[in-house]
C-alpha positions as CSV (number, residue, x, y, z in Angstrom):
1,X,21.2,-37.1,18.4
2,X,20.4,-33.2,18.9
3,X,23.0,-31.0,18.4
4,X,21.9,-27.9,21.3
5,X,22.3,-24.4,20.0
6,X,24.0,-21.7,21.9
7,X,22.5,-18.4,21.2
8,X,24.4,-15.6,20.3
9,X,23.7,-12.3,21.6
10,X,22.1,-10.0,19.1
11,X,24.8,-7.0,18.2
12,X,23.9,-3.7,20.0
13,X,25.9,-0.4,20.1
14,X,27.2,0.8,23.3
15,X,24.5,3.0,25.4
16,X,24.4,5.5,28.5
17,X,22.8,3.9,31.6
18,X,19.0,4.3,31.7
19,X,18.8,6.3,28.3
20,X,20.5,3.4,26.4
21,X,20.9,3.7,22.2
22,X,17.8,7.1,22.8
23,X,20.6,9.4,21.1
24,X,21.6,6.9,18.4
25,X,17.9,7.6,17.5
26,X,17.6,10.7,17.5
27,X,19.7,13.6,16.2
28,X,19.6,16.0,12.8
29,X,18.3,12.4,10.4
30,X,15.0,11.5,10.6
31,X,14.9,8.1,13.2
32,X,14.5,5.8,10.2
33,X,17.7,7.5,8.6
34,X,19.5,7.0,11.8
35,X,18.6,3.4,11.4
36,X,19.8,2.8,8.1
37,X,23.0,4.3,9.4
38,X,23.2,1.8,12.4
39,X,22.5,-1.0,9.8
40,X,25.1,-0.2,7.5
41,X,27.5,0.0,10.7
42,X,26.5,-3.1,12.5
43,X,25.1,-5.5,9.9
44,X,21.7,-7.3,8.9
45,X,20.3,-7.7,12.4
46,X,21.3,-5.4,15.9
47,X,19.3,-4.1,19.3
48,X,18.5,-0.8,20.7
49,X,17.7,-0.2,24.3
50,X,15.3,3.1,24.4
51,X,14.7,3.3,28.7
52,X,13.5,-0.5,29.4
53,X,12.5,-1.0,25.8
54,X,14.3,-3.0,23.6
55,X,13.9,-2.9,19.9
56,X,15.7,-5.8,17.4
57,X,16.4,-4.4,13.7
58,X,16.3,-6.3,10.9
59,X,17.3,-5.7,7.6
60,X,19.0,-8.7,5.7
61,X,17.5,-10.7,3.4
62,X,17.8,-14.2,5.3
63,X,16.9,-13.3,8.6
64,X,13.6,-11.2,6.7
65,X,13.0,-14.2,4.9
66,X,12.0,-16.2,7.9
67,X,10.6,-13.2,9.9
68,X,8.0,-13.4,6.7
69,X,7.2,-16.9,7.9
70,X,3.4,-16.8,8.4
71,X,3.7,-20.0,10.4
72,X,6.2,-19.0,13.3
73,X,5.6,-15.2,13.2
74,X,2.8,-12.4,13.0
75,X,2.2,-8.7,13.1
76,X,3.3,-6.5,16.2
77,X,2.2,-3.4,16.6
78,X,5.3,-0.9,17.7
79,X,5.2,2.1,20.3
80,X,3.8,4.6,17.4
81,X,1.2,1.8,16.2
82,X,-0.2,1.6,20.3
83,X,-0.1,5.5,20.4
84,X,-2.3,5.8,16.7
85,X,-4.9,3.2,18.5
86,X,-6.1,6.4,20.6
87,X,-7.1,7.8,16.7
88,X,-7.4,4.4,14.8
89,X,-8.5,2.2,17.7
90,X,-8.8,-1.5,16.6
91,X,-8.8,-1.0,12.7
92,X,-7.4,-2.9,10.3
93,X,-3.5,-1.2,10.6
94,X,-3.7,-0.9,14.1
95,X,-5.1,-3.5,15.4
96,X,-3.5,-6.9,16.7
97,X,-4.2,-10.2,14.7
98,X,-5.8,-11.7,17.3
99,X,-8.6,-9.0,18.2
100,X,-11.9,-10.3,16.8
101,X,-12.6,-7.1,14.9
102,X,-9.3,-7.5,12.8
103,X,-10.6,-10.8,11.3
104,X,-14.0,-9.5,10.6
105,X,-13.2,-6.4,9.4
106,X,-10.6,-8.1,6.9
107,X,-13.3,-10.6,5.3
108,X,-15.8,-8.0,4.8
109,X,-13.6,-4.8,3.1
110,X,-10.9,-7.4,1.3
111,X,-13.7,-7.9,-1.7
112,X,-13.6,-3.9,-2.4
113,X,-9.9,-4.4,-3.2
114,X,-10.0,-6.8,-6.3
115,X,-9.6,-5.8,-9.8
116,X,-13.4,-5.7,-10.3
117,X,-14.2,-3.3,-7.2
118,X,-10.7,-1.1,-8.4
119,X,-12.1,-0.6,-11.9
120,X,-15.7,0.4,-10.6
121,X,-13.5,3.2,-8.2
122,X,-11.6,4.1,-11.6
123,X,-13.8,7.0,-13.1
124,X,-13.7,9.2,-10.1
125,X,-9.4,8.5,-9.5
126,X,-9.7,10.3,-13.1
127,X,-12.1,13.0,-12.0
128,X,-9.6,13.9,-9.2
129,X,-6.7,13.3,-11.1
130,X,-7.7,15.9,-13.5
131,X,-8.3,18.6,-10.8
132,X,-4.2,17.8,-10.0
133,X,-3.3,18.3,-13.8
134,X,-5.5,21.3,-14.4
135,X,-4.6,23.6,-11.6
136,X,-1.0,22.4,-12.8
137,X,-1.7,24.1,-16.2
138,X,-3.4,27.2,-15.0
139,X,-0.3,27.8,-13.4
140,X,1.3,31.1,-14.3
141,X,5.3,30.2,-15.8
142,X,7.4,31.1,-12.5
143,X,4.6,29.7,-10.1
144,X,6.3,26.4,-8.2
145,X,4.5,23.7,-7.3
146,X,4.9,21.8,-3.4
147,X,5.2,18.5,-4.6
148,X,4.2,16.8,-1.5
149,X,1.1,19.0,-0.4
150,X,-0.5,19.1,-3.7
151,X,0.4,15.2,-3.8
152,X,-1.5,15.0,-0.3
153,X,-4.4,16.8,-1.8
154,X,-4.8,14.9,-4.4
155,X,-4.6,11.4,-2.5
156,X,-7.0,12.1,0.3
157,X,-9.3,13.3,-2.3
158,X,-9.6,10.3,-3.9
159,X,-9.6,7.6,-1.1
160,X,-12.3,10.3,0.0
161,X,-14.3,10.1,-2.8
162,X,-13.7,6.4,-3.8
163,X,-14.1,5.0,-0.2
164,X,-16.6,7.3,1.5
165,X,-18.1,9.1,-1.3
166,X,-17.0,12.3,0.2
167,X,-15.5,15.2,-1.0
168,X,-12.9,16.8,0.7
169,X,-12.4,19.4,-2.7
170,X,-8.8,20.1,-1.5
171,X,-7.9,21.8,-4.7
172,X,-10.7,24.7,-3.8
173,X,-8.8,25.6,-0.6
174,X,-6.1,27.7,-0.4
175,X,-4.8,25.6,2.9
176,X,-5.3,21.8,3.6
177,X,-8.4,20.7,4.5
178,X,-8.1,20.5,8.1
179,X,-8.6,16.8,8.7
180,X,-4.7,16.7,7.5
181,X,-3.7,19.4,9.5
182,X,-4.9,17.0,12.8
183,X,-3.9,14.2,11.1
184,X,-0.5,15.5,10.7
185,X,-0.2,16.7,14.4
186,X,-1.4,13.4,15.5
187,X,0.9,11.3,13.6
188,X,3.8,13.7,14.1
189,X,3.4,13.1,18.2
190,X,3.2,9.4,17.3
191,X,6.5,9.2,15.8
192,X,8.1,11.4,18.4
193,X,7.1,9.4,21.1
194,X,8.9,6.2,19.9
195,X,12.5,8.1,20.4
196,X,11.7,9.3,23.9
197,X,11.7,8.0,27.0
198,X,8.1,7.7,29.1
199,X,8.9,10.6,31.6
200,X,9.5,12.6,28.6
201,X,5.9,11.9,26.6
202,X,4.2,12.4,30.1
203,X,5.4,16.0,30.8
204,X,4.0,17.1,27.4
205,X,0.8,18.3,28.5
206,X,0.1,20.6,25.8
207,X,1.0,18.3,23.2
208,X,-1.1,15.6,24.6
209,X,-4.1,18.1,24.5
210,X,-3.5,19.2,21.0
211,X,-3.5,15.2,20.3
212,X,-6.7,14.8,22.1
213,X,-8.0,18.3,20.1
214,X,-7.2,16.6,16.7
215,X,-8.6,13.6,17.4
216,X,-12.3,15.1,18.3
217,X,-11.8,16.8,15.2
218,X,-11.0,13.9,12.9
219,X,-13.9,11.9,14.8
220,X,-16.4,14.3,14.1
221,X,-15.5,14.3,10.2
222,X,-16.1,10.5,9.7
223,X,-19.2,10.8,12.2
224,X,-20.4,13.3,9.5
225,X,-19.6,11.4,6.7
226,X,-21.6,7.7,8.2
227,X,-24.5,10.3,9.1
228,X,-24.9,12.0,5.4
229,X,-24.6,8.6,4.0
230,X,-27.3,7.2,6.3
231,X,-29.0,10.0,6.1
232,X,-29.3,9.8,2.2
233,X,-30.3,6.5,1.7
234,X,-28.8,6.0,-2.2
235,X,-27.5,2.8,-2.5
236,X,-24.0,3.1,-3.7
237,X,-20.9,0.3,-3.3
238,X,-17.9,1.4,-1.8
239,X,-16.1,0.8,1.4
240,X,-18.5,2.6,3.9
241,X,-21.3,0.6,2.1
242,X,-19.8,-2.6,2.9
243,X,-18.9,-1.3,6.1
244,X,-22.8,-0.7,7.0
245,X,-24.4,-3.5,5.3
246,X,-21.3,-6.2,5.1
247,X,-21.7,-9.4,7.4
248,X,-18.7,-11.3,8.0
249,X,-19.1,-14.8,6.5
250,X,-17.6,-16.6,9.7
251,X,-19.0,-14.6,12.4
252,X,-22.7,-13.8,10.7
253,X,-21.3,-10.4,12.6
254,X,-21.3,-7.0,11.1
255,X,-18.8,-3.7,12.2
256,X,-19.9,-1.8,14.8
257,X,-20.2,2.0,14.9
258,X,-17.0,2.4,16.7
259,X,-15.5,0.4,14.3
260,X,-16.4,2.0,11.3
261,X,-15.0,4.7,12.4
262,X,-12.3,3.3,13.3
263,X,-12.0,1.5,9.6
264,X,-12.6,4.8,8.1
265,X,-9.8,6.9,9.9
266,X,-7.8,4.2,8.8
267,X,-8.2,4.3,5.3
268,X,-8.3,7.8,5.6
269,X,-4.9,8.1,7.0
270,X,-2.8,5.0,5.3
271,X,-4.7,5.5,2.3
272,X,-3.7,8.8,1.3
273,X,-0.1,9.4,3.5
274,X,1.6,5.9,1.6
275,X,0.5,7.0,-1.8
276,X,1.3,10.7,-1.7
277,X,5.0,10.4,-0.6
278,X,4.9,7.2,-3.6
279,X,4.3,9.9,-6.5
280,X,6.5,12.6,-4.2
281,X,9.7,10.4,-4.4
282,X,8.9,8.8,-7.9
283,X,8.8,12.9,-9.6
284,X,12.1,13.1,-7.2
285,X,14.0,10.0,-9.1
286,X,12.4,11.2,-12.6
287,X,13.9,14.3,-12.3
288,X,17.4,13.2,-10.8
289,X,17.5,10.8,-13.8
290,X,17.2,11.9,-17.0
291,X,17.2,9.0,-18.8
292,X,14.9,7.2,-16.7
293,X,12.5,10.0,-17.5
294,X,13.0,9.6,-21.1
295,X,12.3,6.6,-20.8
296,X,9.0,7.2,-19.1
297,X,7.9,9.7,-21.4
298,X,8.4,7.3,-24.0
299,X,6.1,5.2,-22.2
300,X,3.3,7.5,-21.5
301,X,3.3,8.8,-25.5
302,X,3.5,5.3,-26.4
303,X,0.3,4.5,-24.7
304,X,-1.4,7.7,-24.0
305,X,-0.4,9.8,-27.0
306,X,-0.9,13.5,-27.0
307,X,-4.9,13.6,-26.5
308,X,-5.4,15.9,-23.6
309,X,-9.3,16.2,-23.8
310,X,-10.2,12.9,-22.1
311,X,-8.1,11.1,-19.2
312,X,-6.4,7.6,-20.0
313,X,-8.9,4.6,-19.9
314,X,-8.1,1.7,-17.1
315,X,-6.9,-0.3,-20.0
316,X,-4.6,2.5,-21.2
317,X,-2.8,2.7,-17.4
318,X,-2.5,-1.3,-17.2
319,X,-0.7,-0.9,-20.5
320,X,1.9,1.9,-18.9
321,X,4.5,-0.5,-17.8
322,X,7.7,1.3,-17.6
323,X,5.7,3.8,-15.6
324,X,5.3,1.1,-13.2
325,X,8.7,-0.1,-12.9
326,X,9.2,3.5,-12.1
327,X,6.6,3.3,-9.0
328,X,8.5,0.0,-7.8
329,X,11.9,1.2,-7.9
330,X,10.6,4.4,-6.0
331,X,9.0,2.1,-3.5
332,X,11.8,0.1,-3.5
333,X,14.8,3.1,-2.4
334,X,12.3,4.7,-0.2
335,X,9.1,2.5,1.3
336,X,7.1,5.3,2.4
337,X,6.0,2.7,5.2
338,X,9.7,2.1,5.9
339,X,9.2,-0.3,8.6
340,X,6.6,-3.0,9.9
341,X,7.1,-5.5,13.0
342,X,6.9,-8.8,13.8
343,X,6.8,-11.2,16.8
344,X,7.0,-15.0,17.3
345,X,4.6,-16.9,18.2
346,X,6.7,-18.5,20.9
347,X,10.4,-18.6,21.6
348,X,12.6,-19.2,18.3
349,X,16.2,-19.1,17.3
350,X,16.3,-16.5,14.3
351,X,19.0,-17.0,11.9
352,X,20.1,-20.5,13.5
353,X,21.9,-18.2,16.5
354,X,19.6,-15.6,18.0
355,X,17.0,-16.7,20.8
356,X,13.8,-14.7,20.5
357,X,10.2,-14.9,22.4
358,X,6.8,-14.1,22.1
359,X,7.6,-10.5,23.5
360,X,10.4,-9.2,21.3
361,X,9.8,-6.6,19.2
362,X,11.6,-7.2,15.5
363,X,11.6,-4.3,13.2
364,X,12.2,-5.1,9.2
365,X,13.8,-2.4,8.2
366,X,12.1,-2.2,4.5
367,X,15.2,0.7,3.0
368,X,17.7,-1.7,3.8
369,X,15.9,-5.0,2.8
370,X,15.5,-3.5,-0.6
371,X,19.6,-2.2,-0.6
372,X,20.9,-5.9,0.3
373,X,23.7,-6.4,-2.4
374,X,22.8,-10.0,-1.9
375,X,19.6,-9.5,-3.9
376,X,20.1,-6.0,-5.8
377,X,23.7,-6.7,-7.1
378,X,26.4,-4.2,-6.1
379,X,25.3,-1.2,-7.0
380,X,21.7,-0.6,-4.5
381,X,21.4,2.8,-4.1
382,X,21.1,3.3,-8.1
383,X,17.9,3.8,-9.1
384,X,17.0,1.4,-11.8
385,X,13.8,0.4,-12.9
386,X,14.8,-2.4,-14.8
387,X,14.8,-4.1,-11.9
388,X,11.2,-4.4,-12.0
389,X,10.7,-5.9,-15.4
390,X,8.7,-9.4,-15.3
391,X,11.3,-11.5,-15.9
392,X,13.6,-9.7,-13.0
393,X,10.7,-9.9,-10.9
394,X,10.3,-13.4,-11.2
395,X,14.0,-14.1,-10.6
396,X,13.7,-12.6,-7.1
397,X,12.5,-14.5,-3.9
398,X,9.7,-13.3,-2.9
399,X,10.3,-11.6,0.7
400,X,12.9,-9.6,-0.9
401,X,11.1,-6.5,-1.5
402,X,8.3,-5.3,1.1
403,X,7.1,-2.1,0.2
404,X,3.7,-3.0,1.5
405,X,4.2,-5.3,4.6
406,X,3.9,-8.9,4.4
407,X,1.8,-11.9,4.5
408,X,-2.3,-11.5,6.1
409,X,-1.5,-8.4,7.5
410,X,-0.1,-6.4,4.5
411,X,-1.5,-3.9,3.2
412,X,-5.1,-4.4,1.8
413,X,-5.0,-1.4,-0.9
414,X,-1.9,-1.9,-2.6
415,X,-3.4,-2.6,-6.4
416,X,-5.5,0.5,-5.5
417,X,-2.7,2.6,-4.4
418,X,-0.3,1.4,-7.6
419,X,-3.7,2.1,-10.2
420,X,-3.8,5.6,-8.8
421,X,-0.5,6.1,-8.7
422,X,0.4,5.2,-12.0
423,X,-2.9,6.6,-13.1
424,X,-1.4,9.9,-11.7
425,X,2.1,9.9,-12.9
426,X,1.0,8.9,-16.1
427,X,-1.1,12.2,-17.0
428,X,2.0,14.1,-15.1
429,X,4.2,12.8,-18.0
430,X,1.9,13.0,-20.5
431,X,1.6,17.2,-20.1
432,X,4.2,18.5,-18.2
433,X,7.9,19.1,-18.5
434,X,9.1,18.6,-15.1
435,X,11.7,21.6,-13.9
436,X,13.9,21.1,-10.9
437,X,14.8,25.1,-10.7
438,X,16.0,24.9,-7.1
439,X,18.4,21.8,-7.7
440,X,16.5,20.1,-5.1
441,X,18.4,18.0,-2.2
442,X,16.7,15.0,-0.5
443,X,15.7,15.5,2.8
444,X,13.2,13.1,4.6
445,X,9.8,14.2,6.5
446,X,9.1,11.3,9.1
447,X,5.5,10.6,10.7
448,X,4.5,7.3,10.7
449,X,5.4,7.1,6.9
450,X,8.3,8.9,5.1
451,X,8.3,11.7,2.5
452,X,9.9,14.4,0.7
453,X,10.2,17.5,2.7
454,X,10.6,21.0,0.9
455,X,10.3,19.5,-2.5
456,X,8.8,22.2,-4.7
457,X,9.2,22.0,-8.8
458,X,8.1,24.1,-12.2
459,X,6.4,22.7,-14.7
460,X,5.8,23.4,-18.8
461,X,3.6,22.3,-21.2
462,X,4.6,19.0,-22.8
463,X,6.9,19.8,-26.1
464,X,9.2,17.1,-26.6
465,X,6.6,14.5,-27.9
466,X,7.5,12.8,-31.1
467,X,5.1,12.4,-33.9
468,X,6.5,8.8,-34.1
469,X,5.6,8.6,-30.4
470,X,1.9,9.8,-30.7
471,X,1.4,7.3,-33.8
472,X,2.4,4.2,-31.9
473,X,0.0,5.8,-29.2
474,X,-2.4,5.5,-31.6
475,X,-1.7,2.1,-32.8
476,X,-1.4,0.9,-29.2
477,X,-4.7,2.0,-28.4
478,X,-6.8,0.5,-31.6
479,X,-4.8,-2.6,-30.1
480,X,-5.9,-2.4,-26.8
481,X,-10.2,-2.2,-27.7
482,X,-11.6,-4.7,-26.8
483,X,-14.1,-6.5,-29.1
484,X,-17.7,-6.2,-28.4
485,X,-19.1,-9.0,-26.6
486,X,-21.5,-11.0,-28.8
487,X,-24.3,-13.3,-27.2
488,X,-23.4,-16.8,-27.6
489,X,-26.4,-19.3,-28.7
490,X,-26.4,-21.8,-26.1
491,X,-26.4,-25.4,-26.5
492,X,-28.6,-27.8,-24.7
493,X,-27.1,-30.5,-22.8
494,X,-26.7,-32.4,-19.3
495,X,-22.8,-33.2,-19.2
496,X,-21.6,-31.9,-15.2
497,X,-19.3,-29.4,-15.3
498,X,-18.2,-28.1,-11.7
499,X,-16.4,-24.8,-11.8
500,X,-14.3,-23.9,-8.4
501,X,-12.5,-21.2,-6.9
502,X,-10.3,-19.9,-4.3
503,X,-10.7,-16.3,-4.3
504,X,-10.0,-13.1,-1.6
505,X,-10.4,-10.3,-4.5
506,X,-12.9,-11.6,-6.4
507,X,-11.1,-11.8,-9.4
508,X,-11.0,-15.4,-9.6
509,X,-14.6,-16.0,-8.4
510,X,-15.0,-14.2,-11.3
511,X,-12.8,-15.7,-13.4
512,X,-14.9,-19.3,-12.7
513,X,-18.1,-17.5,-13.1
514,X,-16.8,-16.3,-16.9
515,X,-15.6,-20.0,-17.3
516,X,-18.7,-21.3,-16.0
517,X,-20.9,-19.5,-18.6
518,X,-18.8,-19.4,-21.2
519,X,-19.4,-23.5,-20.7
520,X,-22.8,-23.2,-20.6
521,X,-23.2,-21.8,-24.0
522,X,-21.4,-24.9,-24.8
523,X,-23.4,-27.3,-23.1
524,X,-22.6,-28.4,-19.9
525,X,-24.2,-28.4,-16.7
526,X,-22.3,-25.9,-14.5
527,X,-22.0,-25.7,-11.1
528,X,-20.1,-22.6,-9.3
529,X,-18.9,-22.9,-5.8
530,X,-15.8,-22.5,-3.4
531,X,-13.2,-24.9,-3.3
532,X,-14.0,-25.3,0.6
533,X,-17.6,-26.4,-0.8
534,X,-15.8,-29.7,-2.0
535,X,-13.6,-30.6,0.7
536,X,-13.9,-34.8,0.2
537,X,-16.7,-34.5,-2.1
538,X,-15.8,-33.9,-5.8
539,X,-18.2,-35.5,-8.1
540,X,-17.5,-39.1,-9.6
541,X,-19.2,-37.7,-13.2
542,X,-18.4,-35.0,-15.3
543,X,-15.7,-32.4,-15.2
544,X,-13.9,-30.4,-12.6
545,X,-11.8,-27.0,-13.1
546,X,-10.4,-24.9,-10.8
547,X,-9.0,-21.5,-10.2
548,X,-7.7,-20.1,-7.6
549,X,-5.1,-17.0,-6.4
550,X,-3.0,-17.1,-3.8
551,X,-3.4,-14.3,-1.2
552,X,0.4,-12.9,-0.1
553,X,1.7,-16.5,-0.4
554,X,-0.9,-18.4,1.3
555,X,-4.7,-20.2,0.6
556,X,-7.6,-18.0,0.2
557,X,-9.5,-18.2,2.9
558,X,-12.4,-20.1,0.8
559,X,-9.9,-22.6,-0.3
560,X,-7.0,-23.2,2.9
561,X,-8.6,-26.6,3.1
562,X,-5.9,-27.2,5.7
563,X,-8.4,-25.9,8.0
């Protein structure tokens, strides 16, 4: 026998006819502030009513938990993701699931993502990274430092560089390029327009003409950038390369030039916004906790050591763990994408009492997801980055922290944006004393992401090292080397050895290509090839391994052999 459910309605605060919960959103707090607020006061799940729109919050871990449900539930694109699709159009942030050019798009860039593409990007993070550091020391003693715009300059420069193989050369302008100036503006009416009602947004007509102004603008960059790279004719691998050359493995179809552009505004924009406010927030908590930055410094001279003359090695910023922790816990307090939305695929109940359909908005509110005592203990708002050691890590469910969205549609550049980030904070620590001479307040800046605003620091040359510090540095280094590869004679022999893989990065294609040779020299027959290669047909003789990733908590799409 079925036991029918009775839906409950979904909490909402009391509203004003026609402009509903519009002023609970908007006020002196930044909207995602204001949201927080009305989580705190009305619990893990509640509605707004903006004019005829209706928004569902949620924020507590159970509800999240099954929102993150890849079967039942996929991406929706709010009010300030459909106004961006007039700059971004149907790239991979702003597009739906279901548009063909999300799909294709997604199989063709994800490869530039893995660790093997990320360490080929690596050299010029460093190059740009050093340009931060070194107008930092040329610095005159009392000259402060704008956190978040030099932050800004230094992120678009390298997605720039490393994606495009353009230079923006930020830190030779006395003003931001303008691409961030438009992007700013654009972005900036974005946001507004979620908090207001349509009558509103339609009598702006200068602001919808500075929008279209910024737009041209930010168009004709990238259409300069895909002409000077066609134009010059060097073969060089990075994401516009795969962008004009890559053919989607389904499809046999490639991007067109409306999507590449498209792709590259994108990246432009969610590459270097995210990351920014990342190491903007992170120098925050550093300096509003000493011992946390102790801690970190220990880290960085335990690793990096006091050699200024060459920038840290890939191996060297792996090996920076602490500094990490210090990026997650950042991440964690304030997710600089503080929000992403989902949808059912057809009616549900939510939580075992809430009916919701295909067209309900429901926003996961990512500052109070990672504040729910449930999972982060009484004490949330401290900031504590033990709680990303490996072993905490591990004892947490999985949808509990979302810094980067969830499931197929998260977001593709997140072991890029943590390498560069802890790339970045890394040399910070490893020559500056940090100064907070204006006892900095936090006060949020909200576009489509969240940062700082008004955060300006001092900084010193490094003199609290410890020779104890730099000789562990030392010794952690020599440690780190790896040995020389030495040719391996290979044996002769005919004994089958099939070597699959289920891979979206590459890294464990290439993991069973390593295996596959290494069992060559050995002698054995080997054989390389997807695990969707196999499907019913593994061989009778010989041996089989396998490797194979998961890809945000489902198959590779070469090894979902549900399909």
């Amino acid at each position: 026998m079925t036991t029918q459910i009775t839906p409950e309605p979904i909490p909402q605060p009391p509203g004003y006819p026609v402009l509903g919960n519009l002023f609970d959103v908007r006020g002196a707090e930044t909207p995602i502030q204001a949201l927080m607020k009305l989580a705190r006061q009305y619990g893990p799940i509640f509605q707004l009513r903006v004019g005829a729109n209706r928004l569902n919050v949620v924020s507590g871990f159970e509800l999240v938990d099954e929102l993150c449900d890849e079967e039942r539930f996929d991406k929706m694109l709010g009010q300030g993701l459909i106004t961006a699709r007039a700059l971004a159009g149907d790239g991979l942030f702003t597009s739906w699931t279901h548009e063909p050019n999300w799909k294709k798009a997604h199989n063709i860039l994800l490869p530039n993502f893995g660790m093997r593409a990320i360490r080929d990007y690596f050299p010029m993070m460093t190059d740009l990274a050093m340009q931060l550091v070194q107008k930092w020391e040329r610095l005159n003693p009392e000259e402060e430092i704008d956190v978040p715009a030099d932050m800004t300059r230094l992120t678009l420069d390298t997605i720039g560089l490393c994606g495009f193989g353009y230079r923006f050369n930020s830190f030779y302008r006395d003003e931001p390029h303008p691409f961030v100036a438009s992007m700013i503006r654009c972005l900036g009416r974005a946001m507004q327009q979620q908090t207001r009602l349509p009558i509103g947004n339609r009598l702006r007509v200068r602001e919808h003409r500075q929008f279209q102004e910024g737009t041209t603008y930010m168009n004709s960059v990238v259409d300069q950038i895909i002409a000077e790279r066609k134009a010059g004719g060097a073969e060089t691998k990075d994401l516009l390369s795969s962008m004009l050359t890559g053919v989607d493995k389904e499809t046999g179809e490639s991007l067109s030039d409306i999507n590449i552009r498209y792709q590259i505004i994108t990246f432009l924009i969610a590459g270097h916004e995210t990351t920014s406010g990342l190491l903007s927030f992170a120098l925050y908590f550093l300096l509003n906790n000493p011992e946390v930055l102790t801690k970190a410094y220990e880290d960085v001279d335990r690793v990096l050591g006091d050699d200024l003359s060459e920038p840290p090695t890939n191996n060297q910023v792996n090996h920076l763990r602490y500094v990490s922790q210090v990026l997650k816990e950042s991440l964690r307090l304030w997710p600089t994408a503080p929000a992403f939305n989902r949808h059912p695929y057809g009616p549900t109940i939510l939580g075992g009492k809430y009916q919701v359909d295909k067209q309900d908005a429901l926003t996961v509110l990512s500052p109070m997801l990672h504040r729910d005592p449930s999972i982060w203990g009484d004490d949330p708002e401290s900031f504590d980055p033990d709680r990303f050691t490996p072993e905490a890590e591990q004892s947490r469910p999985a949808n509990a922290y979302k810094p980067f969205g969830t499931g197929q549609r998260a977001c593709i550049g997140r072991q890029f944006a943590m390498l560069e980030a802890t790339l970045v904070l890394g040399m910070i620590l490893q020559r500056f004393e940090l100064v907070d001479h204006t006892n900095y307040e936090l006060k949020l800046k909200q576009t489509l992401t969240i940062k700082p605003e008004g955060f300006h620091i001092k900084v010193r040359p490094r003199t609290n090292r410890s020779a104890a510090s730099a000789q562990a540095a030392t010794q952690t280094v020599i440690q780190q080397e790896e040995p020389a590869a030495q040719p391996a004679a290979v044996v002769r022999g005919s004994t089958p050895l099939l070597v699959l893989y289920g891979s979206n990065l590459g890294t464990a294609e290439e993991l069973a290509h390593q295996i596959a040779e290494d069992a060559r020299t050995h002698g054995f027959a080997t054989t390389v090839a997807s695990l969707d290669d196999y499907v019913d047909k593994l061989p009778k003789e010989g041996g089989v391994v396998i490797t194979s990733s998961s890809y945000n908590g489902t198959p590779p799409d070469n090894a979902d052999l549900r399909q």
